[in-house]
Biopython code that builds the backbone (N, CA, C, O; Angstrom):
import numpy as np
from Bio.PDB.StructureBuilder import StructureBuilder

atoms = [
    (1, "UNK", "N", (115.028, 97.845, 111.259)),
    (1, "UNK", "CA", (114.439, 96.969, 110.271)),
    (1, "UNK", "C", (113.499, 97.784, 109.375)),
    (1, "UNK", "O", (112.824, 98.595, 110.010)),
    (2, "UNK", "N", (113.264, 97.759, 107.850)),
    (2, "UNK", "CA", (112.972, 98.554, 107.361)),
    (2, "UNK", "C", (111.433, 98.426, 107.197)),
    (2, "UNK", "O", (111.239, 97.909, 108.297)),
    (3, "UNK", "N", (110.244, 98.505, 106.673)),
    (3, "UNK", "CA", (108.806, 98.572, 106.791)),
    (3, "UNK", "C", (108.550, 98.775, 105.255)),
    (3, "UNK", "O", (109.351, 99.255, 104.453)),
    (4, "UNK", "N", (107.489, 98.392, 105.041)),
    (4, "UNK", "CA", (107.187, 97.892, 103.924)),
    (4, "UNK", "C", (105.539, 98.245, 104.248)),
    (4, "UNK", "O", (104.924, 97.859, 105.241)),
    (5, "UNK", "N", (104.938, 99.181, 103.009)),
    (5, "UNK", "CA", (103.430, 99.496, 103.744)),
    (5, "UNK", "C", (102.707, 99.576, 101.559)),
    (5, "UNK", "O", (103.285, 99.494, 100.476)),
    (6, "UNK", "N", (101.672, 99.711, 101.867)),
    (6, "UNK", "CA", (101.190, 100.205, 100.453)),
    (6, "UNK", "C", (99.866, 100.693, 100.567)),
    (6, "UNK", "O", (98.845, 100.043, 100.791)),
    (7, "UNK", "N", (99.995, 101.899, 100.390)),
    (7, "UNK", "CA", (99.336, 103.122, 100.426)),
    (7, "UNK", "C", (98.148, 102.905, 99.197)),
    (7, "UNK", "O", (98.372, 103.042, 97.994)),
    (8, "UNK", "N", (96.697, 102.493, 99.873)),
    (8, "UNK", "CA", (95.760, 102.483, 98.345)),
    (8, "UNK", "C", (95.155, 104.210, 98.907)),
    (8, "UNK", "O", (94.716, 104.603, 99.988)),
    (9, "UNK", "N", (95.421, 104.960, 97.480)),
    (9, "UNK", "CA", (94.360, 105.864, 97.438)),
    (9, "UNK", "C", (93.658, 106.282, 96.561)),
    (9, "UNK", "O", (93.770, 106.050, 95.358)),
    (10, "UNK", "N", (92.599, 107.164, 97.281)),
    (10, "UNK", "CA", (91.025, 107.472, 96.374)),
    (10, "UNK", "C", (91.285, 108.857, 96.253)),
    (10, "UNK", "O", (91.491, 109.625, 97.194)),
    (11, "UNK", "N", (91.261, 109.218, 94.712)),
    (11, "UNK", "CA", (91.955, 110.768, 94.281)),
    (11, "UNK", "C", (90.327, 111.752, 93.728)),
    (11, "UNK", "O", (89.206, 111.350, 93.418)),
    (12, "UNK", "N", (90.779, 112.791, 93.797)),
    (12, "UNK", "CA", (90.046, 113.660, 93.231)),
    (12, "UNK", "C", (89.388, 112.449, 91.456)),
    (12, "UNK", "O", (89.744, 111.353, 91.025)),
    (13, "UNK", "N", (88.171, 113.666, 90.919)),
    (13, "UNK", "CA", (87.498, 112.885, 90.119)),
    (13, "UNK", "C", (88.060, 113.028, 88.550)),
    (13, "UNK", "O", (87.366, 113.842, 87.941)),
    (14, "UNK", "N", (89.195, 112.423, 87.677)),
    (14, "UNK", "CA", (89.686, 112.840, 86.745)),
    (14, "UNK", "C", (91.723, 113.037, 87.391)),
    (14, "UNK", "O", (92.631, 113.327, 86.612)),
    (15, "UNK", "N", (91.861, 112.859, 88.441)),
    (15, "UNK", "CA", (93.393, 113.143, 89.055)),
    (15, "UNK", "C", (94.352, 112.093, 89.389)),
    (15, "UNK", "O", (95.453, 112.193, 89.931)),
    (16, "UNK", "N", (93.838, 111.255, 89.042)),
    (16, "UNK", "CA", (94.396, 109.655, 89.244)),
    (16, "UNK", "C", (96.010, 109.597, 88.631)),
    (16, "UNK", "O", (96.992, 109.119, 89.199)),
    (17, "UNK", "N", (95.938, 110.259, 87.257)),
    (17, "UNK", "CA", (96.887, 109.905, 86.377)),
    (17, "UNK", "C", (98.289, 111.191, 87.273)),
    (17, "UNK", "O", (99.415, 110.797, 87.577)),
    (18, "UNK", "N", (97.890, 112.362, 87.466)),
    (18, "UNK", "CA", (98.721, 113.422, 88.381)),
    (18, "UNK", "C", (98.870, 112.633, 89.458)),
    (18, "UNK", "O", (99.966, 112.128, 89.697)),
    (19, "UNK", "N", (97.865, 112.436, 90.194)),
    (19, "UNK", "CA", (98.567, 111.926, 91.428)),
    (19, "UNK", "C", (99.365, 111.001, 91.549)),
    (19, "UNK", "O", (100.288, 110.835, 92.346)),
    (20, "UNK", "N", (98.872, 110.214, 90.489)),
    (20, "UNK", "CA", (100.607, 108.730, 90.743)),
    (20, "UNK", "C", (101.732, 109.465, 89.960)),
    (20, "UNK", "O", (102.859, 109.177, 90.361)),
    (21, "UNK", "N", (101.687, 110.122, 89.198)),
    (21, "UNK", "CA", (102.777, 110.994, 88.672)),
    (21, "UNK", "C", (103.866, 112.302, 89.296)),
    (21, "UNK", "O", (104.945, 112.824, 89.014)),
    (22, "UNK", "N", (102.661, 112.409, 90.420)),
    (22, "UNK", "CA", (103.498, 113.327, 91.703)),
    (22, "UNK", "C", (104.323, 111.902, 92.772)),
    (22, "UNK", "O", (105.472, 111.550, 93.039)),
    (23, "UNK", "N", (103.376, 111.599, 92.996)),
    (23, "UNK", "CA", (103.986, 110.525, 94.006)),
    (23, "UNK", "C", (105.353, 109.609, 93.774)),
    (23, "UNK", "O", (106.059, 109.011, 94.585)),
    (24, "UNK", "N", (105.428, 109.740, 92.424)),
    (24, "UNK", "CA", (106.428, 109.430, 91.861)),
    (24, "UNK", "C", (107.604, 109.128, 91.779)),
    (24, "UNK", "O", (108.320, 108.138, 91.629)),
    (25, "UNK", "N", (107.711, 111.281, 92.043)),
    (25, "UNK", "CA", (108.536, 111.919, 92.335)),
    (25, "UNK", "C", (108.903, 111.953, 93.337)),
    (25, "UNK", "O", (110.073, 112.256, 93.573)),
    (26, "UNK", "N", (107.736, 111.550, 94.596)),
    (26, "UNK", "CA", (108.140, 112.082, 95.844)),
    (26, "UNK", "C", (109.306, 111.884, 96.968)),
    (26, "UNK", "O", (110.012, 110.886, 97.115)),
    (27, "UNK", "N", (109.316, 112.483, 97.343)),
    (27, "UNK", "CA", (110.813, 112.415, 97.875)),
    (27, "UNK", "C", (110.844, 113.165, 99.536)),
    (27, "UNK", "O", (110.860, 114.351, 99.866)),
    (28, "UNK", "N", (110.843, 111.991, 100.293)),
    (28, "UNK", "CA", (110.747, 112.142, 102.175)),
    (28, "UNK", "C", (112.395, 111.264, 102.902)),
    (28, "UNK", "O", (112.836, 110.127, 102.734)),
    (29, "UNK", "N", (112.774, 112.148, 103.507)),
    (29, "UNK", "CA", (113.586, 111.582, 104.125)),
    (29, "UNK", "C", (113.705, 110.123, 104.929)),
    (29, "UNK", "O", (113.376, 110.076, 106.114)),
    (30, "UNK", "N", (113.973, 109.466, 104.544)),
    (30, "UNK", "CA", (114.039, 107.797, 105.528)),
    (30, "UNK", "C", (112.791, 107.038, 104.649)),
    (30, "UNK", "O", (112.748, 105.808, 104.698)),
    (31, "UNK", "N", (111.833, 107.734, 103.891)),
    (31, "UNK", "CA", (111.149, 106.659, 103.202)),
    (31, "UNK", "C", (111.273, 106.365, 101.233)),
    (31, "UNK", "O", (112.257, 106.915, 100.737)),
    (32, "UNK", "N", (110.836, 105.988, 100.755)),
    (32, "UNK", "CA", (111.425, 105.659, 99.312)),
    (32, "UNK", "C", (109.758, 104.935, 98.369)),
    (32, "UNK", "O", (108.998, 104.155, 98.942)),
    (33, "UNK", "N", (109.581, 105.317, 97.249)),
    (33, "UNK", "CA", (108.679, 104.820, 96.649)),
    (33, "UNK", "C", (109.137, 103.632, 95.926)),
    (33, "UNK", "O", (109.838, 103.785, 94.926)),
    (34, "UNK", "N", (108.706, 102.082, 96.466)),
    (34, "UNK", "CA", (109.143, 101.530, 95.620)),
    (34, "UNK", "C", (108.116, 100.812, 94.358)),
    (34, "UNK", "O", (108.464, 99.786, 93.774)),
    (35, "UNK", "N", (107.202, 101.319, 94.148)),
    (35, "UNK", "CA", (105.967, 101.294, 93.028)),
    (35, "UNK", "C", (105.282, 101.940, 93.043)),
    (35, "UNK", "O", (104.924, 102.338, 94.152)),
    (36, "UNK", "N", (104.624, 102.494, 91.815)),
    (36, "UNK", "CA", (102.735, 103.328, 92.205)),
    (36, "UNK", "C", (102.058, 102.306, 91.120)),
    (36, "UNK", "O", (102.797, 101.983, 90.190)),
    (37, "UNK", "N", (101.337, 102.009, 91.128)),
    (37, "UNK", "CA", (100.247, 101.717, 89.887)),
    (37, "UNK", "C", (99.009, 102.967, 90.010)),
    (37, "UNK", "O", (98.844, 103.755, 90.941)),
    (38, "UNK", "N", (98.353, 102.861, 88.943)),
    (38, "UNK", "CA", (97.159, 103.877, 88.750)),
    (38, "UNK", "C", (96.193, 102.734, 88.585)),
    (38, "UNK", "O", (96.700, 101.987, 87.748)),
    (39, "UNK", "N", (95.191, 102.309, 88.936)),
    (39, "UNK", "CA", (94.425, 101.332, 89.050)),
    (39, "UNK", "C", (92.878, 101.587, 89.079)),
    (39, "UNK", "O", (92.346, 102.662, 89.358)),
    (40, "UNK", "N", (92.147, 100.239, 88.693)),
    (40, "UNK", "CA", (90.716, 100.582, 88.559)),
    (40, "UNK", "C", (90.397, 99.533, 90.029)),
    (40, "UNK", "O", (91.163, 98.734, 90.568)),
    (41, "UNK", "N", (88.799, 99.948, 90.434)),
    (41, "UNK", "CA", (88.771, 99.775, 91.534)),
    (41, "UNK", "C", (87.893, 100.912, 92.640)),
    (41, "UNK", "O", (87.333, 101.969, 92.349)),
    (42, "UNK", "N", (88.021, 100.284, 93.872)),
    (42, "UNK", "CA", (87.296, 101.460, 94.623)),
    (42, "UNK", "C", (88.429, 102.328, 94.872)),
    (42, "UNK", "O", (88.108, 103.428, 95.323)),
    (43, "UNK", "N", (90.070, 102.065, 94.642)),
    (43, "UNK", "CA", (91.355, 102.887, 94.994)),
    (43, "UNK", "C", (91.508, 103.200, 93.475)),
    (43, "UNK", "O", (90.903, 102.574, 92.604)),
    (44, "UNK", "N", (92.641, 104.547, 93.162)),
    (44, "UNK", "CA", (92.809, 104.920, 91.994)),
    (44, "UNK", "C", (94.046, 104.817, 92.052)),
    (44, "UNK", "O", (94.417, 105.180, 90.936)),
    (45, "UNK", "N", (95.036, 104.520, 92.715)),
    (45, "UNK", "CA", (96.649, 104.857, 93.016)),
    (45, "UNK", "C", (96.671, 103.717, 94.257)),
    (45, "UNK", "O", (96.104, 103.622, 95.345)),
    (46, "UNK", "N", (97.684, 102.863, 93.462)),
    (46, "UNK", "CA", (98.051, 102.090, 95.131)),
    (46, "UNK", "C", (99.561, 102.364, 94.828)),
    (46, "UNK", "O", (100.101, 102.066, 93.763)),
    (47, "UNK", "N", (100.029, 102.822, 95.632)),
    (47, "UNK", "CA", (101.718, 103.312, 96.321)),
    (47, "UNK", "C", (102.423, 101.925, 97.051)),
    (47, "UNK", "O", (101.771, 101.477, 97.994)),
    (48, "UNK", "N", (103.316, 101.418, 96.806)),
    (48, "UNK", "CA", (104.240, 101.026, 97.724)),
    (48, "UNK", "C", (105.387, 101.227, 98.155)),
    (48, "UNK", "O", (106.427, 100.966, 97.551)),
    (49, "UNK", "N", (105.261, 101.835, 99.521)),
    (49, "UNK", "CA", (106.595, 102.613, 100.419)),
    (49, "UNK", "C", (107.137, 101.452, 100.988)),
    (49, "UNK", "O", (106.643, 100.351, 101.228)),
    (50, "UNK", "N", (108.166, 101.888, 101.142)),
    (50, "UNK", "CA", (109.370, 101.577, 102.230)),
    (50, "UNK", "C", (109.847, 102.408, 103.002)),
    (50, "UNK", "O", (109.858, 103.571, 102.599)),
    (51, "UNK", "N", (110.384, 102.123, 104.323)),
    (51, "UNK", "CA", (110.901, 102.680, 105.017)),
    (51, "UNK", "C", (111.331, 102.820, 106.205)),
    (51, "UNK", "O", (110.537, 102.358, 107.024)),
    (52, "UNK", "N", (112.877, 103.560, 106.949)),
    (52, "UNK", "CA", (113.595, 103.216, 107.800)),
    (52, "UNK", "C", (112.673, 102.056, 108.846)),
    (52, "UNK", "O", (113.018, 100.903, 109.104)),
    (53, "UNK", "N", (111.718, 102.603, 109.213)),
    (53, "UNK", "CA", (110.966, 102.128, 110.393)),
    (53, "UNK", "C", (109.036, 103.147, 110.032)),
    (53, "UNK", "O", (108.556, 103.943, 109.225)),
    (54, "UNK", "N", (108.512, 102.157, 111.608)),
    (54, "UNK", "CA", (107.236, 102.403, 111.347)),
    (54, "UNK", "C", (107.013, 103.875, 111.321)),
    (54, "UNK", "O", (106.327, 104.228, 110.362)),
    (55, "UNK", "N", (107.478, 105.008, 112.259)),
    (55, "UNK", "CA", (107.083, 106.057, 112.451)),
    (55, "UNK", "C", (107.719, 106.635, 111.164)),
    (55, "UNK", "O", (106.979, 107.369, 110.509)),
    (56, "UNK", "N", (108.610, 106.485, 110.829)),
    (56, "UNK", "CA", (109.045, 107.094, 108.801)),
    (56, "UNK", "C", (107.780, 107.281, 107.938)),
    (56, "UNK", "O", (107.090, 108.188, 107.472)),
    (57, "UNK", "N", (107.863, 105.631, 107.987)),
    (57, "UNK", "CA", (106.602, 105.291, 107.217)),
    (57, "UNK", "C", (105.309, 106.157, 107.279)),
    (57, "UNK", "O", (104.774, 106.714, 106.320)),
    (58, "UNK", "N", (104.878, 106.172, 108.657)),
    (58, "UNK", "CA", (103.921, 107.163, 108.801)),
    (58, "UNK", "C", (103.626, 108.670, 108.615)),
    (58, "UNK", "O", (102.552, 109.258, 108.489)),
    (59, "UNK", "N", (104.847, 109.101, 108.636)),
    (59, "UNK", "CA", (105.403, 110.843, 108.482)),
    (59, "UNK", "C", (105.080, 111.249, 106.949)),
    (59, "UNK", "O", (104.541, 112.213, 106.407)),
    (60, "UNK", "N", (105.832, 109.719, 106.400)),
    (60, "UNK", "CA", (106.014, 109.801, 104.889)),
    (60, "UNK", "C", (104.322, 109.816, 104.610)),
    (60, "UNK", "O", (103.907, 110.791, 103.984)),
    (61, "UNK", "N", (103.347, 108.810, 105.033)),
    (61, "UNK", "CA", (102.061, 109.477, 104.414)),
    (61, "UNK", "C", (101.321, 110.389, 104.686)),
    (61, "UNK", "O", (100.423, 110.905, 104.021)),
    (62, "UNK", "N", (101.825, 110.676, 106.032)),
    (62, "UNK", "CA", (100.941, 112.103, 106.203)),
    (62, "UNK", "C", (101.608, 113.282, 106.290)),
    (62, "UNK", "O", (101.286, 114.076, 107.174)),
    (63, "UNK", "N", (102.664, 113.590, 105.369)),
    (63, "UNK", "CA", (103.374, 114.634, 105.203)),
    (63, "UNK", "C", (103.752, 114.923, 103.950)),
    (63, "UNK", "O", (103.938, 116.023, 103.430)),
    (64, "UNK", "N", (103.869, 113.621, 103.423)),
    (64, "UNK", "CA", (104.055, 113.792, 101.839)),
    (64, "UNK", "C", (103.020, 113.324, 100.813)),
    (64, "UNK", "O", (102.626, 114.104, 99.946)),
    (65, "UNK", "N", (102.498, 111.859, 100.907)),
    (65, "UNK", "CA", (101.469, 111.111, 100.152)),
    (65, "UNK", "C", (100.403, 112.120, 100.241)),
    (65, "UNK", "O", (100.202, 112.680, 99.163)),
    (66, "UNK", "N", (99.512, 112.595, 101.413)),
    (66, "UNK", "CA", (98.441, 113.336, 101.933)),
    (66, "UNK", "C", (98.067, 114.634, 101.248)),
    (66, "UNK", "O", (96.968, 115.127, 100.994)),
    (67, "UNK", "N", (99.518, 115.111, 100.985)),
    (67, "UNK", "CA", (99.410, 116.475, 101.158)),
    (67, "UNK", "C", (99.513, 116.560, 99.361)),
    (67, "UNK", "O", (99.597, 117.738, 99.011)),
    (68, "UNK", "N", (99.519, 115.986, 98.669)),
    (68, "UNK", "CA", (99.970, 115.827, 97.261)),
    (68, "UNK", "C", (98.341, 116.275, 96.597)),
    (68, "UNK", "O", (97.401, 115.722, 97.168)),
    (69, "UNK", "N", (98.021, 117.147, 95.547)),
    (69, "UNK", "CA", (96.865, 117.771, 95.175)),
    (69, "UNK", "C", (96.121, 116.822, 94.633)),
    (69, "UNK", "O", (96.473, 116.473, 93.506)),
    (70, "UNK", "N", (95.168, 116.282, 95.108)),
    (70, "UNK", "CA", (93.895, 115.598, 94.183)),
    (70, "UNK", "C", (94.124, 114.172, 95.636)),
    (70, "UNK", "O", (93.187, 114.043, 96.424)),
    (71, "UNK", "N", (94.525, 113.882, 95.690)),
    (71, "UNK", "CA", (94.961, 112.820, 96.749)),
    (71, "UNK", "C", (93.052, 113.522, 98.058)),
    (71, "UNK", "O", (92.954, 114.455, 98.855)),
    (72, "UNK", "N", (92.199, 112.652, 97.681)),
    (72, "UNK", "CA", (90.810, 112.825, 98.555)),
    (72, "UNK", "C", (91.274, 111.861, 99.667)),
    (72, "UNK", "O", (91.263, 112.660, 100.603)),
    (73, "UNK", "N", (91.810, 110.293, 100.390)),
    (73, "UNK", "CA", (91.529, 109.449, 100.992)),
    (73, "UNK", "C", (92.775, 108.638, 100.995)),
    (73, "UNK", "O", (93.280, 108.302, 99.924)),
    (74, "UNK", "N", (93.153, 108.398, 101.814)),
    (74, "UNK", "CA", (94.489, 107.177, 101.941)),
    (74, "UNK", "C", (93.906, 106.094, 103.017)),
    (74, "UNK", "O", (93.412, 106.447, 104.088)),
    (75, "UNK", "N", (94.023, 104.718, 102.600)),
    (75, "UNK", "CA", (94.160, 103.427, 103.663)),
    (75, "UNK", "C", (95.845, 103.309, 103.564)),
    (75, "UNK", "O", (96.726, 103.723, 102.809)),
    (76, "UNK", "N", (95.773, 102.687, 104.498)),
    (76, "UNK", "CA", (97.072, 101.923, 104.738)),
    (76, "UNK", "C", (97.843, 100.941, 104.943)),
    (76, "UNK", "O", (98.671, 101.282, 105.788)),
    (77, "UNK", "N", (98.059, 99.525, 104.489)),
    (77, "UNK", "CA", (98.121, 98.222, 104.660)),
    (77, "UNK", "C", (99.808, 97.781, 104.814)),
    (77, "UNK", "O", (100.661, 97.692, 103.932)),
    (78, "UNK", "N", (99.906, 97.567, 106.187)),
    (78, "UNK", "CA", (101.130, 97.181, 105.864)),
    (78, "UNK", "C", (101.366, 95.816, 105.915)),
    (78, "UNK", "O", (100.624, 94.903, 106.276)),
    (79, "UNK", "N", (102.551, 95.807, 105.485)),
    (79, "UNK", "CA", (103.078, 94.115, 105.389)),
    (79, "UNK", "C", (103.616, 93.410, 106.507)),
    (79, "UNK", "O", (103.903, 94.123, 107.468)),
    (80, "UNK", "N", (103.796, 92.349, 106.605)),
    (80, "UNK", "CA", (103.749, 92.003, 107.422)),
    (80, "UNK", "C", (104.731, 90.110, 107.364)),
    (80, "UNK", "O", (104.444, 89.268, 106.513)),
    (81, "UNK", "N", (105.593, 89.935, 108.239)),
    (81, "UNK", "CA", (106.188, 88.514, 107.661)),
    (81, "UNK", "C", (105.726, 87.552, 108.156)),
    (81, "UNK", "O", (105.899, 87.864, 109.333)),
    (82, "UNK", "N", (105.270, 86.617, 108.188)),
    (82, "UNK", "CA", (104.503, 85.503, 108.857)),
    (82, "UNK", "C", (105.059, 84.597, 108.732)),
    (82, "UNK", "O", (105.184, 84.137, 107.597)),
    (83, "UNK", "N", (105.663, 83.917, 109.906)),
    (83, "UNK", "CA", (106.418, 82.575, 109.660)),
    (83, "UNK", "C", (105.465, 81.297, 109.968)),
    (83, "UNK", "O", (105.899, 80.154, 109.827)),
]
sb = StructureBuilder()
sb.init_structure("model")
sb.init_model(0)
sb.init_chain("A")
sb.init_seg("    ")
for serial, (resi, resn, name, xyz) in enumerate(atoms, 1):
    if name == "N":
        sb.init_residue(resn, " ", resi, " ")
    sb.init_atom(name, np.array(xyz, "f"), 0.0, 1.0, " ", f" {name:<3s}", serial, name[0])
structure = sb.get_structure()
């Protein structure tokens, strides 16, 4: 079942506009970007991933989202279905 998470992060001071512009691009096996906004706020970039499953999901931010230059802070909120 696939996972659904959205990544708010707090970027370097002036890097907001690069970092959603890398993230973009980014590209992790089993996970997929399906939005970035660049946003005002205490977050500068909120990301929304998808992916195969939870541990994807997780690889994908701390292997790819994390490691991306100016990227200072990631939360992590995932979704969730509530019947």
């Amino acid at each position: 079942m696939a996972v659904r998470g959205y990544v708010l992060i707090e970027t370097d001071v002036g890097k907001a506009k690069a970092v959603g512009s890398a993230i973009q691009d980014f590209s992790f096996p089993g996970a997929r970007v399906a939005n970035v906004d660049t946003v005002t706020g205490p977050y500068d970039v909120i990301v929304q991933l998808e992916a195969d499953d939870l541990d994807t999901l997780g690889n994908a931010i701390t292997e790819a989202v994390q490691k991306v230059s100016g990227v200072q802070r990631t939360t992590t909120c995932l979704a969730v279905r509530l019947a």
